[in-house]
N, C-alpha and C positions, 0 to 999 in steps of 0.2 A: 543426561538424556538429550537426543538432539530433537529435532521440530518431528511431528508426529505428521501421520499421511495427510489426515484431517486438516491441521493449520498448514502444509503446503499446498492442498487443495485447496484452500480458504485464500491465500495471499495469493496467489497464482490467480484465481480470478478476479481477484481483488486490482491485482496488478493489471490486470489488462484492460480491466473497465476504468481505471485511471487512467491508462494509456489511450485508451478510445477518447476521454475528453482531453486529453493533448498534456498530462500532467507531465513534470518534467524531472527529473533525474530518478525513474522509481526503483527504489532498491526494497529490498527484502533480506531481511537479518535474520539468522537465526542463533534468538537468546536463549534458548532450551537448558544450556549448560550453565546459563549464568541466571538464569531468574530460575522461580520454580510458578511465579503467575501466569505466565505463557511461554509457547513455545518459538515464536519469530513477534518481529515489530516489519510492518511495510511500513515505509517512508515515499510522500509525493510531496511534489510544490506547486505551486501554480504563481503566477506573475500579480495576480489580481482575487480582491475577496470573492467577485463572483464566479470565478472560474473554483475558488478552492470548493465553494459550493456546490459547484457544479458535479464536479471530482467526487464529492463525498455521496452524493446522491445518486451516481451513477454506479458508485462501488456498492450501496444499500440495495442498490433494486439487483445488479448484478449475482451478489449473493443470496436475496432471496428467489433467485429464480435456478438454484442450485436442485439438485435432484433430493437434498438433503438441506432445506432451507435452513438460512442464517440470519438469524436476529442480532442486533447488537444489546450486550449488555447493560452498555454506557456508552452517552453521545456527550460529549462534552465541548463547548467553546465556537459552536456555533453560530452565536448571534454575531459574534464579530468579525466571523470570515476570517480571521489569520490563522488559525492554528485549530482544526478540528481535529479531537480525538476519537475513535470509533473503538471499541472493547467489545470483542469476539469470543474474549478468552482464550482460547486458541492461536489466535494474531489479535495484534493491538496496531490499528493502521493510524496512521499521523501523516494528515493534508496540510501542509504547510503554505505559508504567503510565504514567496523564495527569501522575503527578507527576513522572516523567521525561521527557515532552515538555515540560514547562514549564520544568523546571531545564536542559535541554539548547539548549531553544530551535534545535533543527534548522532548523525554520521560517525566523525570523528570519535565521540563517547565510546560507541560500542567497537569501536575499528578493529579492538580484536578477535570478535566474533565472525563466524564465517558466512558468508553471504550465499543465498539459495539464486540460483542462475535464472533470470526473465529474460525473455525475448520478447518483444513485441510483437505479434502475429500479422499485422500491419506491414511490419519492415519485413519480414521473411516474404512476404506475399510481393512486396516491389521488389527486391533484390533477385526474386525468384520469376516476376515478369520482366525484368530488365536481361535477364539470362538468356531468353528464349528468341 
């Protein structure tokens, strides 16, 4: 089964309120086929613990201000700022310190899984004023 409408609208805004506070390689997996716990994982990083905070907190108010609020099940690894887990169920979002996306290489793991398409709305909005 692949990612449901629900977890693509869930990580899609997830993704972009990451991208608002400046998080950095964010991708969106979709593990539908290969877990049966959820249907995608978003992956962000941030350079520094307060940014990953930042990141996390902005993706919490982002989806609860959905038309169709979202609570997180499970908030894990907060206190230390490297590595926050957020369980949606639906998506399972992971804000990484870049050095714990590199050492964990999340990415990597799932690489054969197919990735669901972000764009930042940010960069369309410049590329789109730099056009005119």
């Amino acid at each position: 089964m692949t990612v449901s409408d629900r977890a693509r609208e869930l990580a899609l805004a997830a993704a972009q309120a990451a991208a608002d506070k400046k998080a950095q390689d964010v991708v969106i997996i979709d593990v539908g086929d290969q877990l049966v716990i959820t249907d995608a994982f978003l992956l962000a990083s941030a350079p520094n613990e307060r940014q990953v905070i930042a990141i996390v907190d902005a993706i919490e108010e982002s989806l609860l201000n959905l038309p169709e609020k979202a609570k997180p099940v499970r908030r894990e690894g907060e206190r230390s700022g490297r590595w926050v887990l957020l369980d949606y169920v639906d998506v399972v979002i992971h804000v990484q310190h870049t050095e714990e996306r590199e050492f964990y290489a999340l990415d990597r793991l799932w690489k054969d899984c197919p990735t669901i398409p972000f764009v930042d709305r940010d960069l369309v909005d410049a590329e789109a004023g730099a056009g005119e």
